[in-house]
N, CA, C and O atoms as a GROMACS GRO file, in nm:
protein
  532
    1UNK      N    1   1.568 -13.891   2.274
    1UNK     CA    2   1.464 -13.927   2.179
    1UNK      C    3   1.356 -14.004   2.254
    1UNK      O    4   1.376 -14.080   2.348
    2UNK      N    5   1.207 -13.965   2.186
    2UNK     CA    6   1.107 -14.067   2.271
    2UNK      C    7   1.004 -14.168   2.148
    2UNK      O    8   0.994 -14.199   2.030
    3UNK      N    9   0.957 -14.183   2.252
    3UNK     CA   10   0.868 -14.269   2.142
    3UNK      C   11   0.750 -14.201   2.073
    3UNK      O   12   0.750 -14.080   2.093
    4UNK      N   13   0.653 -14.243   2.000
    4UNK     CA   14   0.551 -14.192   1.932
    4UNK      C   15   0.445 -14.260   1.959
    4UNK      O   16   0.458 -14.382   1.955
    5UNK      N   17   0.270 -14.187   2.003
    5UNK     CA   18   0.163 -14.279   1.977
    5UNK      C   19   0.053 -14.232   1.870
    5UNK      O   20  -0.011 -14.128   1.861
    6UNK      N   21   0.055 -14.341   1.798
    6UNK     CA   22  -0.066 -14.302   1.646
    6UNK      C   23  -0.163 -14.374   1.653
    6UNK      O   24  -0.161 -14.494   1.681
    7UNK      N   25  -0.303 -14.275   1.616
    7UNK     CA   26  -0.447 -14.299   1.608
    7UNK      C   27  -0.461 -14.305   1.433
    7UNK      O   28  -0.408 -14.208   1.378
    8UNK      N   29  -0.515 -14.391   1.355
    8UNK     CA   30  -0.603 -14.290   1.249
    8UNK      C   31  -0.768 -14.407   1.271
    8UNK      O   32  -0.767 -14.530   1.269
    9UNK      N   33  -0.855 -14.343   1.286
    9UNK     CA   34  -0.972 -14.365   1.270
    9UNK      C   35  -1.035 -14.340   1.127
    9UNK      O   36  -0.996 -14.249   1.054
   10UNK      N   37  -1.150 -14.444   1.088
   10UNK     CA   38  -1.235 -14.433   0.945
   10UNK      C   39  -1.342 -14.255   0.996
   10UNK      O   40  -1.372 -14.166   0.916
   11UNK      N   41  -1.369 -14.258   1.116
   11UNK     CA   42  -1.485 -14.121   1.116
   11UNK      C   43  -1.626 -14.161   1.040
   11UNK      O   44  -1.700 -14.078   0.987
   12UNK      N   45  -1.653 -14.326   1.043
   12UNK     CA   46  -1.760 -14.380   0.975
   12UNK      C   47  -1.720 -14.339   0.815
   12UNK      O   48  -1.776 -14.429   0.753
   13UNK      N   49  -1.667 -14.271   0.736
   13UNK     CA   50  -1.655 -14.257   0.575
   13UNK      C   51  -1.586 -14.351   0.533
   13UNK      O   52  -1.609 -14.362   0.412
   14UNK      N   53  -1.489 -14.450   0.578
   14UNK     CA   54  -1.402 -14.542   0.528
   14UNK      C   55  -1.294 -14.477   0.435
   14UNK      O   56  -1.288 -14.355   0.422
   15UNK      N   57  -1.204 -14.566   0.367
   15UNK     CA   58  -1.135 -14.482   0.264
   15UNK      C   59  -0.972 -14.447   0.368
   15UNK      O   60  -0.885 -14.379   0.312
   16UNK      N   61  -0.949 -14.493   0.498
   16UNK     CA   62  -0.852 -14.503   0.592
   16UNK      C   63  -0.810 -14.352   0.676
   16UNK      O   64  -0.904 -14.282   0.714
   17UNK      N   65  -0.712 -14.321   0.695
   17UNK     CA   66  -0.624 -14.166   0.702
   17UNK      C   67  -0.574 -14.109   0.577
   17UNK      O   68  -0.467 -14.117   0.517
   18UNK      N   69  -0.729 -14.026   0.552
   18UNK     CA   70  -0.669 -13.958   0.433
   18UNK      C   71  -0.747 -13.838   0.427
   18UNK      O   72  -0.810 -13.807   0.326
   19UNK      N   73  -0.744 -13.750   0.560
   19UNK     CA   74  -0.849 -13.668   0.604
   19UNK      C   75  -0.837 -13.554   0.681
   19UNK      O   76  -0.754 -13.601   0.758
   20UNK      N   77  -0.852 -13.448   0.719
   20UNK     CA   78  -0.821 -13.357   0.826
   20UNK      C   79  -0.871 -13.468   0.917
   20UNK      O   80  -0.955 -13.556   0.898
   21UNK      N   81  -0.775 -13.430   1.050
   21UNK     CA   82  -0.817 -13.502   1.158
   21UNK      C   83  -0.853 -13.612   1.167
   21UNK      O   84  -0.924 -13.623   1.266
   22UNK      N   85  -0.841 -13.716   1.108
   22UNK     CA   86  -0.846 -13.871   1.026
   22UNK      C   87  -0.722 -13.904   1.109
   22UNK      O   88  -0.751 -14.017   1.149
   23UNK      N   89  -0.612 -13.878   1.155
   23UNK     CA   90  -0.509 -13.978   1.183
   23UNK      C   91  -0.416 -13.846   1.234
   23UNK      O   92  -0.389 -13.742   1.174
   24UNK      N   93  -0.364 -13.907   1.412
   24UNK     CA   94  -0.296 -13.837   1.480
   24UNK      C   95  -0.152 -13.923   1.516
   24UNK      O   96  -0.161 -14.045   1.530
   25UNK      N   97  -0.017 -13.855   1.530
   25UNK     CA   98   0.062 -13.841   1.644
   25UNK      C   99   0.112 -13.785   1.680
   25UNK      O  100   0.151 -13.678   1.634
   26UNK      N  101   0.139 -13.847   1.812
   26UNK     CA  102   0.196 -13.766   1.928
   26UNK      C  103   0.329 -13.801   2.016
   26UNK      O  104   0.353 -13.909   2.069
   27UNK      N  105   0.378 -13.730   2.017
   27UNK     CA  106   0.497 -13.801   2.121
   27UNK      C  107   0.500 -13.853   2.306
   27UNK      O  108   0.529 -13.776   2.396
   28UNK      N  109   0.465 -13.989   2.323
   28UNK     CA  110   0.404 -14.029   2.465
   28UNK      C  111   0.433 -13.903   2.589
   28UNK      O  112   0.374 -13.906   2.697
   29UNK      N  113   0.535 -13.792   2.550
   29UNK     CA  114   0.536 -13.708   2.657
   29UNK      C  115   0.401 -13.634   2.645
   29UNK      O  116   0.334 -13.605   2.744
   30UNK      N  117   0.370 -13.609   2.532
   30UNK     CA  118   0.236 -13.528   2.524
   30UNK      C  119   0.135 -13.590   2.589
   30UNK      O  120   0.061 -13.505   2.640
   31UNK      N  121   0.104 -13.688   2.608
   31UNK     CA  122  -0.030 -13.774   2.729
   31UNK      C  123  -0.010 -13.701   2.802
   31UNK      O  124   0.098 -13.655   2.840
   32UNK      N  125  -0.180 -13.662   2.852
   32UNK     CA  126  -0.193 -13.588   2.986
   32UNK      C  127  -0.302 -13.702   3.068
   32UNK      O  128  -0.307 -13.723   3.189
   33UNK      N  129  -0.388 -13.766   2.955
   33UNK     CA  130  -0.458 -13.822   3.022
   33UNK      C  131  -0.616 -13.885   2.993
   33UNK      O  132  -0.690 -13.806   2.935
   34UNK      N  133  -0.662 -13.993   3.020
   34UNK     CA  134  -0.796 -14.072   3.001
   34UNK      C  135  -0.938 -14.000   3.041
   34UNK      O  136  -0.943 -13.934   3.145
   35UNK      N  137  -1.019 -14.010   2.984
   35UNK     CA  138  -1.182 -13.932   3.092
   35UNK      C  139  -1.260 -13.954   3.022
   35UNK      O  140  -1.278 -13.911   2.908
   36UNK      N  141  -1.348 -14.064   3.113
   36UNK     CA  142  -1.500 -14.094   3.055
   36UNK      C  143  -1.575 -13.966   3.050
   36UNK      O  144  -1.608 -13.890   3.141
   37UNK      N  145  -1.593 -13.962   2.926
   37UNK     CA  146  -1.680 -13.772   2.894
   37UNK      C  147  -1.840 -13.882   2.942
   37UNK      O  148  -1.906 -13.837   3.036
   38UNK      N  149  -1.872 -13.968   2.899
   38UNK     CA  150  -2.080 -14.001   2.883
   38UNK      C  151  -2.021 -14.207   2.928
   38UNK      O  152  -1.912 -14.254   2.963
   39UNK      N  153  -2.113 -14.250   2.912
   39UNK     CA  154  -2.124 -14.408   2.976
   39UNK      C  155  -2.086 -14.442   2.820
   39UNK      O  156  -2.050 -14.560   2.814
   40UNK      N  157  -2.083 -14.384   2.699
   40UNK     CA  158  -2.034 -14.463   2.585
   40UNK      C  159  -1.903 -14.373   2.472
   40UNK      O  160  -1.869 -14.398   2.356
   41UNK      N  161  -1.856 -14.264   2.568
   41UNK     CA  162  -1.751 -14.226   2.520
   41UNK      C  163  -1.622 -14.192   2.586
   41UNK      O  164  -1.648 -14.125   2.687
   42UNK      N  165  -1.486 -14.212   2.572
   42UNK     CA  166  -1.378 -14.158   2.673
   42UNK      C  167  -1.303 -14.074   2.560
   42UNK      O  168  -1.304 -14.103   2.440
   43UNK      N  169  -1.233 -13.956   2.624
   43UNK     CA  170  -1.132 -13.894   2.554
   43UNK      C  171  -0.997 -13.933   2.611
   43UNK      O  172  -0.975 -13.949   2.731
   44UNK      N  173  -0.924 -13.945   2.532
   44UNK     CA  174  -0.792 -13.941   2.545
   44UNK      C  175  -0.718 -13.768   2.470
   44UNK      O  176  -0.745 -13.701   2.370
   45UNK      N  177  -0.615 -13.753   2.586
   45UNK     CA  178  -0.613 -13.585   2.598
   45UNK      C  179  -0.428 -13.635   2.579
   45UNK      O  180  -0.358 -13.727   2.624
   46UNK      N  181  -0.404 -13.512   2.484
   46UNK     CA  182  -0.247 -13.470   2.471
   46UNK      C  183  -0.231 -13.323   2.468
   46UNK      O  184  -0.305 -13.245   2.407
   47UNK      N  185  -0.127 -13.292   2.539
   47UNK     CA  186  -0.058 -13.138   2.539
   47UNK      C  187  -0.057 -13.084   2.365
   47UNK      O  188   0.023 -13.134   2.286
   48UNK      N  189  -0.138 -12.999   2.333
   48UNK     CA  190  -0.134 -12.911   2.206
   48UNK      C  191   0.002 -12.897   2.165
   48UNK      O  192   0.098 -12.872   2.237
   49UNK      N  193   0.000 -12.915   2.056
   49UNK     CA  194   0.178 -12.896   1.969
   49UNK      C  195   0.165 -12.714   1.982
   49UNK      O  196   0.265 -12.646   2.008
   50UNK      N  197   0.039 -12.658   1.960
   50UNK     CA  198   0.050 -12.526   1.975
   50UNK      C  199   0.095 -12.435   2.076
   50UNK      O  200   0.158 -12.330   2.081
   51UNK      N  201   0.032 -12.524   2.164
   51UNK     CA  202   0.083 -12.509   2.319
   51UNK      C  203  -0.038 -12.405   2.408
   51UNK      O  204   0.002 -12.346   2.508
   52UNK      N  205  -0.144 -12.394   2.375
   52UNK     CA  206  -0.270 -12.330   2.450
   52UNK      C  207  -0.365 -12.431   2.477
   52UNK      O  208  -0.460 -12.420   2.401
   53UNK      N  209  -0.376 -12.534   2.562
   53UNK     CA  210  -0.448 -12.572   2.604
   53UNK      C  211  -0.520 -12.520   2.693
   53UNK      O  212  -0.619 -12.585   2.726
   54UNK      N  213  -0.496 -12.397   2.756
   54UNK     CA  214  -0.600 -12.349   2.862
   54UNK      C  215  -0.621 -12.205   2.772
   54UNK      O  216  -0.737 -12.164   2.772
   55UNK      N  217  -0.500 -12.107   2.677
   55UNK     CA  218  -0.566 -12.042   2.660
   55UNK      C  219  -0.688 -12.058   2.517
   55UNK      O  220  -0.699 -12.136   2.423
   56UNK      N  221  -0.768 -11.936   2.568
   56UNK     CA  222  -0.826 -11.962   2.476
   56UNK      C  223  -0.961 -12.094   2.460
   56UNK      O  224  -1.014 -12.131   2.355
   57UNK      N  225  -0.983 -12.133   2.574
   57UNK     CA  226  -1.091 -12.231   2.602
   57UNK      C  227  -1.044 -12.337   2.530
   57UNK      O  228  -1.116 -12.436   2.532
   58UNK      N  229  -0.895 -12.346   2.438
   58UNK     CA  230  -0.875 -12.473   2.393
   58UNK      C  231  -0.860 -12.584   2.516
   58UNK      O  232  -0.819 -12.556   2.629
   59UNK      N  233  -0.903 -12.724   2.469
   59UNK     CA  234  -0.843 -12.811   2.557
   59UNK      C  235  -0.830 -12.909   2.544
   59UNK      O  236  -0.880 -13.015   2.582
   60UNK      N  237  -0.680 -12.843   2.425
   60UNK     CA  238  -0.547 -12.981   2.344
   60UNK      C  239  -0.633 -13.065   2.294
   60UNK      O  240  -0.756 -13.055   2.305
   61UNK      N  241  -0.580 -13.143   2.243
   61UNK     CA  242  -0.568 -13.232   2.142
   61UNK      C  243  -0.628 -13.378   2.155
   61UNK      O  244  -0.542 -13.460   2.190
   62UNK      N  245  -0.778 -13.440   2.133
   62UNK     CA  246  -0.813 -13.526   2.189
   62UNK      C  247  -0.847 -13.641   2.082
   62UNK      O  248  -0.830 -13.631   1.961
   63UNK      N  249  -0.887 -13.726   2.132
   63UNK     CA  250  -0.922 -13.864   2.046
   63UNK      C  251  -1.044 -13.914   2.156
   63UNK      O  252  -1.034 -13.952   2.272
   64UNK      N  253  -1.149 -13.897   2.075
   64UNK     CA  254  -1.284 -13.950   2.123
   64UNK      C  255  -1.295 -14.063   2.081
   64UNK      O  256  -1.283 -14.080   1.960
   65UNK      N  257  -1.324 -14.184   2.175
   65UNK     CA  258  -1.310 -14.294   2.189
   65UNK      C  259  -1.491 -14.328   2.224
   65UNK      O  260  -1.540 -14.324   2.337
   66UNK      N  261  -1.569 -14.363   2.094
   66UNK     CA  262  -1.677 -14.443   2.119
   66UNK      C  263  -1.690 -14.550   2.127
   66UNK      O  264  -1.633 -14.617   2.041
   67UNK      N  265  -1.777 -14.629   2.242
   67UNK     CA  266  -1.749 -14.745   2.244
   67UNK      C  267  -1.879 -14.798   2.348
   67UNK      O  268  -1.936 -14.705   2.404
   68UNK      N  269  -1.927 -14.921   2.376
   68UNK     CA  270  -2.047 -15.008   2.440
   68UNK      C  271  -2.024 -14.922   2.629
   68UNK      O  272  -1.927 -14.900   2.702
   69UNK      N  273  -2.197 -14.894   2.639
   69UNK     CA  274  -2.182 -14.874   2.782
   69UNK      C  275  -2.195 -15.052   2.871
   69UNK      O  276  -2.278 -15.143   2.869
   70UNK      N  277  -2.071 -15.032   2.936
   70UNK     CA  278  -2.022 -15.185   2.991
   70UNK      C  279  -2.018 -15.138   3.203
   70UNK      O  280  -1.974 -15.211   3.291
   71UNK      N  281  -2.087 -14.984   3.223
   71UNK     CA  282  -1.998 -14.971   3.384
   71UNK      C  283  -2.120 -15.070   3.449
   71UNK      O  284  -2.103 -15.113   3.563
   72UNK      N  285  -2.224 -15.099   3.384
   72UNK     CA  286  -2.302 -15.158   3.502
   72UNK      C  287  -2.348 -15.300   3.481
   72UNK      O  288  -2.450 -15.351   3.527
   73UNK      N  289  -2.230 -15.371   3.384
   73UNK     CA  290  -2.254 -15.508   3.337
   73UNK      C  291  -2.156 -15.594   3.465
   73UNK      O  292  -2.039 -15.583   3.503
   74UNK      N  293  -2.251 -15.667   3.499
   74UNK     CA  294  -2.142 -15.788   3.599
   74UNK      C  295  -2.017 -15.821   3.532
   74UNK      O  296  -2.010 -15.844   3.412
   75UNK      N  297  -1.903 -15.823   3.628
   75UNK     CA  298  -1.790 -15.879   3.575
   75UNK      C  299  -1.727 -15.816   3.418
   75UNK      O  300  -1.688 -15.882   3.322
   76UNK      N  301  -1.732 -15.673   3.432
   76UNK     CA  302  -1.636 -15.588   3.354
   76UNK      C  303  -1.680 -15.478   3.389
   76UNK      O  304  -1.777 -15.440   3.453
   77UNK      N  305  -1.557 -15.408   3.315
   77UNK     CA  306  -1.481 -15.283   3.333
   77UNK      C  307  -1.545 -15.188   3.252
   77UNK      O  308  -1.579 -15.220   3.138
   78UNK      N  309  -1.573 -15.037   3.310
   78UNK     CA  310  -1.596 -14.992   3.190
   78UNK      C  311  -1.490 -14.994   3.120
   78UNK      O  312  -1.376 -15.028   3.152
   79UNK      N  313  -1.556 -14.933   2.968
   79UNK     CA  314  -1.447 -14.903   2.839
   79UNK      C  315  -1.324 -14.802   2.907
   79UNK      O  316  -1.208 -14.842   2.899
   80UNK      N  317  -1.349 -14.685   2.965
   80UNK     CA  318  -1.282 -14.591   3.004
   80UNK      C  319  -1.138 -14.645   3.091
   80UNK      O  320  -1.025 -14.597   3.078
   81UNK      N  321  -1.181 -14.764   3.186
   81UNK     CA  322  -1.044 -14.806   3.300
   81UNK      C  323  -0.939 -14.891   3.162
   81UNK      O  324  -0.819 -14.874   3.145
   82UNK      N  325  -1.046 -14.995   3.065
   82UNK     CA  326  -0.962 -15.017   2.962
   82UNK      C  327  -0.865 -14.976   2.895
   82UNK      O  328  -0.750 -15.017   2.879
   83UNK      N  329  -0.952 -14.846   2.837
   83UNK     CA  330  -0.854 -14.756   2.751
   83UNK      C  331  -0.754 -14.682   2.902
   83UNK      O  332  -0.634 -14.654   2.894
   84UNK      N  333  -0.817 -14.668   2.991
   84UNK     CA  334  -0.645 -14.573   3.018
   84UNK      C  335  -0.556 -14.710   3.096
   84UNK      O  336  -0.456 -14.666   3.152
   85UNK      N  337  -0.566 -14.818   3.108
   85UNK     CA  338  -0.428 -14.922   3.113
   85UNK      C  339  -0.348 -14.894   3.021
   85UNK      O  340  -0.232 -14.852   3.018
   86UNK      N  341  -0.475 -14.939   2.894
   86UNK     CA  342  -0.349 -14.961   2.744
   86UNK      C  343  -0.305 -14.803   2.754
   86UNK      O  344  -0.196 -14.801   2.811
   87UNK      N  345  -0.330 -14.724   2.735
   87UNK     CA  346  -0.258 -14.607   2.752
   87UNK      C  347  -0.123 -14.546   2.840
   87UNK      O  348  -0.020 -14.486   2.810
   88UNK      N  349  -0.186 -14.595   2.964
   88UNK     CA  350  -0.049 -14.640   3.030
   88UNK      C  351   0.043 -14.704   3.013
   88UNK      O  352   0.156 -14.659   3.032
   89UNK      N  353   0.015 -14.852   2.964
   89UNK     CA  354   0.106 -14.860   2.912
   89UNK      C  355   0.214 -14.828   2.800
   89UNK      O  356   0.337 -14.834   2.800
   90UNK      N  357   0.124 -14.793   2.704
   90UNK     CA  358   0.213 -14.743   2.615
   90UNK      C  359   0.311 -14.591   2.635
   90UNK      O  360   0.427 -14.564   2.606
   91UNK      N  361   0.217 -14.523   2.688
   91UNK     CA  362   0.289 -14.343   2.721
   91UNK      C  363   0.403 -14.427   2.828
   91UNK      O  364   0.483 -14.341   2.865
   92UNK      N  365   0.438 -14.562   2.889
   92UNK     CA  366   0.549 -14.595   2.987
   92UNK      C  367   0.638 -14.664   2.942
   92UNK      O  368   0.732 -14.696   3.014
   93UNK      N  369   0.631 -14.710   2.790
   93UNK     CA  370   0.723 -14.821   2.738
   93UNK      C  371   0.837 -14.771   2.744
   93UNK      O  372   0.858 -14.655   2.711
   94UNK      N  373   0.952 -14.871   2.796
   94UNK     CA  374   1.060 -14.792   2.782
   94UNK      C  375   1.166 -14.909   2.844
   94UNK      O  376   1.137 -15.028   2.846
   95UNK      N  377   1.274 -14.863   2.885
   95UNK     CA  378   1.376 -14.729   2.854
   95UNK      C  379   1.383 -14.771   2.706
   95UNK      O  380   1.349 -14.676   2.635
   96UNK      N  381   1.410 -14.866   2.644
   96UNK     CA  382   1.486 -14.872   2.525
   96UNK      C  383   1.372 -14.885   2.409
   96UNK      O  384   1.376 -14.968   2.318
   97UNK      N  385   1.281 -14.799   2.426
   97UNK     CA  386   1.180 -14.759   2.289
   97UNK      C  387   1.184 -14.636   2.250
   97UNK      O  388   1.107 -14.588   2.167
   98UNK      N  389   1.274 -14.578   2.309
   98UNK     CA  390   1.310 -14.411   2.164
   98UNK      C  391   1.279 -14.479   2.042
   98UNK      O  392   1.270 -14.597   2.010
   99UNK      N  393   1.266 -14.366   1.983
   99UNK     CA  394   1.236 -14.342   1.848
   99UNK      C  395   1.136 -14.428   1.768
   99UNK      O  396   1.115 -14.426   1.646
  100UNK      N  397   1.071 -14.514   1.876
  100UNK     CA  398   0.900 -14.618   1.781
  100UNK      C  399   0.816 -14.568   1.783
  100UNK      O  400   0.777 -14.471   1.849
  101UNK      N  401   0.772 -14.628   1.708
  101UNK     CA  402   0.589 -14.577   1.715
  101UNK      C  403   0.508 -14.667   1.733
  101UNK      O  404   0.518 -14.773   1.672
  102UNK      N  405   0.407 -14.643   1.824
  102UNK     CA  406   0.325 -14.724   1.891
  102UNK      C  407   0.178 -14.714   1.817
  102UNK      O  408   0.113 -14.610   1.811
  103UNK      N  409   0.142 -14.827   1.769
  103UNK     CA  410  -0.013 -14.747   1.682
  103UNK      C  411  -0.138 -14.845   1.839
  103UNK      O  412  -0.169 -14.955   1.883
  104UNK      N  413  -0.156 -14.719   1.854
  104UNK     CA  414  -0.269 -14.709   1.949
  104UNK      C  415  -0.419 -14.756   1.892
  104UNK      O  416  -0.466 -14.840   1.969
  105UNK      N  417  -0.467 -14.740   1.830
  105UNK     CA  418  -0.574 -14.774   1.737
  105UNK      C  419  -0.547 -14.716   1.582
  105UNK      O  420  -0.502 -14.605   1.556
  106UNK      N  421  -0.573 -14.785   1.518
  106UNK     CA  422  -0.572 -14.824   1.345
  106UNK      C  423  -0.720 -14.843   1.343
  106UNK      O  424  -0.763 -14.946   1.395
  107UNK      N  425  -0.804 -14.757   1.291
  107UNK     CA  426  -0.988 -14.854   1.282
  107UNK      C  427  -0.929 -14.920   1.143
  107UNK      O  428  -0.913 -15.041   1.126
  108UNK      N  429  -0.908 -14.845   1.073
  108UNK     CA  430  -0.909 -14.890   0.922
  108UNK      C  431  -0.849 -15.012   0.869
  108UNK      O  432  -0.891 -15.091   0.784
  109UNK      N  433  -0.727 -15.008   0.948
  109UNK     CA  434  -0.638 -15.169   0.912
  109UNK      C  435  -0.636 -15.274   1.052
  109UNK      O  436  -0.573 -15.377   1.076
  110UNK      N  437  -0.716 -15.210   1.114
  110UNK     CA  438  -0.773 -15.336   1.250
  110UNK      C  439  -0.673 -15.339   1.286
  110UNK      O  440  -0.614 -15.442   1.254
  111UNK      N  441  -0.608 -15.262   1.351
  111UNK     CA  442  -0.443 -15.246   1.454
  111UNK      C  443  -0.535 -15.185   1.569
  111UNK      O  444  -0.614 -15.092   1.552
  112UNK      N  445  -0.510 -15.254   1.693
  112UNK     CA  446  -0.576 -15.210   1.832
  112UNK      C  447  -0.466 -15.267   1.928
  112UNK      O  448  -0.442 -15.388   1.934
  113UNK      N  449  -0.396 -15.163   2.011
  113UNK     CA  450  -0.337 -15.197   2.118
  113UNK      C  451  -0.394 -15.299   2.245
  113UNK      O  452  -0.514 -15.293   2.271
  114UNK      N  453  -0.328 -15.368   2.305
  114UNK     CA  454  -0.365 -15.401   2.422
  114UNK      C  455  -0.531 -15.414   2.466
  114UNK      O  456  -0.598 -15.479   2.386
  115UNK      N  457  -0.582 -15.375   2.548
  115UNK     CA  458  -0.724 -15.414   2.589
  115UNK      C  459  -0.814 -15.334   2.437
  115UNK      O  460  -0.925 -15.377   2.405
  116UNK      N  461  -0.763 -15.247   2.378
  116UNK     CA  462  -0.855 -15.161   2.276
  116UNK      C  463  -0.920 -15.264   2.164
  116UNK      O  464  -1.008 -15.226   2.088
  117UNK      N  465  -0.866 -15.397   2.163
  117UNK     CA  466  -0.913 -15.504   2.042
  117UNK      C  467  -1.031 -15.536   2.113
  117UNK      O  468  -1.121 -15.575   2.039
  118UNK      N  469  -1.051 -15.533   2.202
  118UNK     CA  470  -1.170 -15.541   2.284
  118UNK      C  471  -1.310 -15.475   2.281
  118UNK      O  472  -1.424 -15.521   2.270
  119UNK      N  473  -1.263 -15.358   2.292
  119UNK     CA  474  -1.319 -15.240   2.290
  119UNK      C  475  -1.310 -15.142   2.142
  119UNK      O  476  -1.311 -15.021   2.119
  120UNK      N  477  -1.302 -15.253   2.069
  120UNK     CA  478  -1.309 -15.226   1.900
  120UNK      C  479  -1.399 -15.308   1.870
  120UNK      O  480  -1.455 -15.286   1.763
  121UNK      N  481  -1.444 -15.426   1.948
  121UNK     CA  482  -1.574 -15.502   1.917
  121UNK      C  483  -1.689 -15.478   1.982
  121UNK      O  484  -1.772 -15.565   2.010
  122UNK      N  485  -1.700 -15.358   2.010
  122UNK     CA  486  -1.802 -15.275   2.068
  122UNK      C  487  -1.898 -15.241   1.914
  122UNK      O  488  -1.851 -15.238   1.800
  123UNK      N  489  -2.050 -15.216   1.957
  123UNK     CA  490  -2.130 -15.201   1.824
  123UNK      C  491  -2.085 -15.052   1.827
  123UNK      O  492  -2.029 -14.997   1.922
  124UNK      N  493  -2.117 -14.999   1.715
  124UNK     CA  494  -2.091 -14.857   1.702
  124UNK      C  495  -1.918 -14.804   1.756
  124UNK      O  496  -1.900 -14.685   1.781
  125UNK      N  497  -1.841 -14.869   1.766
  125UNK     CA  498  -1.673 -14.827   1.784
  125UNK      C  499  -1.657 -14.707   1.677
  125UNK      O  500  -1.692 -14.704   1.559
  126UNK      N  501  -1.596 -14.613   1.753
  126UNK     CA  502  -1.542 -14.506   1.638
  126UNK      C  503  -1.454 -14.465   1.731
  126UNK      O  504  -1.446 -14.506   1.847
  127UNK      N  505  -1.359 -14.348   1.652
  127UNK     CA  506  -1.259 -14.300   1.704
  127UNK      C  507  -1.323 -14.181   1.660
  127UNK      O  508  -1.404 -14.202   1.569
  128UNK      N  509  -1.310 -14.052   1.698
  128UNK     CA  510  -1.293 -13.880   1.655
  128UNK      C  511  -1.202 -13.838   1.682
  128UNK      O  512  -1.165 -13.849   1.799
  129UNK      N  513  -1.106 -13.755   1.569
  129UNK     CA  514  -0.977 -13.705   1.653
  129UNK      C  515  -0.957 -13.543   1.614
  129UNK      O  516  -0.935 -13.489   1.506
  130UNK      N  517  -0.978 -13.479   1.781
  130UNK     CA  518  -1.004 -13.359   1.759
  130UNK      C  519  -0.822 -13.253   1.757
  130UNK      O  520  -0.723 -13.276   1.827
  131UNK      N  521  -0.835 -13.174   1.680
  131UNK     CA  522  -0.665 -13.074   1.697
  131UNK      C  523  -0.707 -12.955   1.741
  131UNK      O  524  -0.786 -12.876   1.690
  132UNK      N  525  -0.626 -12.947   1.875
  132UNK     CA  526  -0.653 -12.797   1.924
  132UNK      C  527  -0.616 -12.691   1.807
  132UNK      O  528  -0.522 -12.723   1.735
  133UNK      N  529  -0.682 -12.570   1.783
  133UNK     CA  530  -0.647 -12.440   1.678
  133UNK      C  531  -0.676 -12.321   1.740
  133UNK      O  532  -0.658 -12.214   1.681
   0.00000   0.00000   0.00000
């Protein structure tokens, strides 16, 4: 058994996870991985439950992470090295976290992992959470 990581983002409408694509999980084996897409967005990438991430120009299952361009401010990080620590850490918790669930970002009920409470007080913070089809 492994553990679980859950997103649900507002998508700016408010009203919580109650939405297509409003609120994801995944099981930490599915992490593939962090990538600053622009200076104010990173995706976070999981292996498709469908299982075509290459075919078909899909590519799996992501959570767009908006957030403050910070790479050329003295004395911090961009958002992007942020989000993939906390990510690391969580896709590594272990041995004895089978079967939890880890909520990675909550926008709606202000649940933010690790460095992401941070990077939730960014102006304009959103989450998008895309499902490969």
């Amino acid at each position: 058994m492994e553990h679980y990581l859950y997103f649900a983002g507002i998508n700016g409408g408010g009203g919580g996870a109650d939405g297509s694509e409003q609120a994801g999980l995944w099981p930490a084996s599915r992490f593939i991985g962090v990538e600053p897409i622009s200076a104010t967005t990173t995706g976070i990438y999981f292996r498709s439950a469908i299982g075509n991430v290459d075919g078909g120009g899909g590519a799996g299952d992501k959570v767009v992470v908006t957030h403050a361009d910070t790479h050329a401010t003295a004395d911090s990080y961009h958002r992007a090295k942020m989000i993939a620590e906390t990510m690391c850490e969580l896709a590594n918790a272990g041995p004895h976290k089978a079967g939890q669930t880890y909520t990675v970002i909550d926008d709606d009920e202000s649940i933010y992992a690790g460095n992401l409470k941070t990077v939730s007080g960014d102006a304009g913070f959103d989450i998008v959470i895309t499902l490969d089809s």
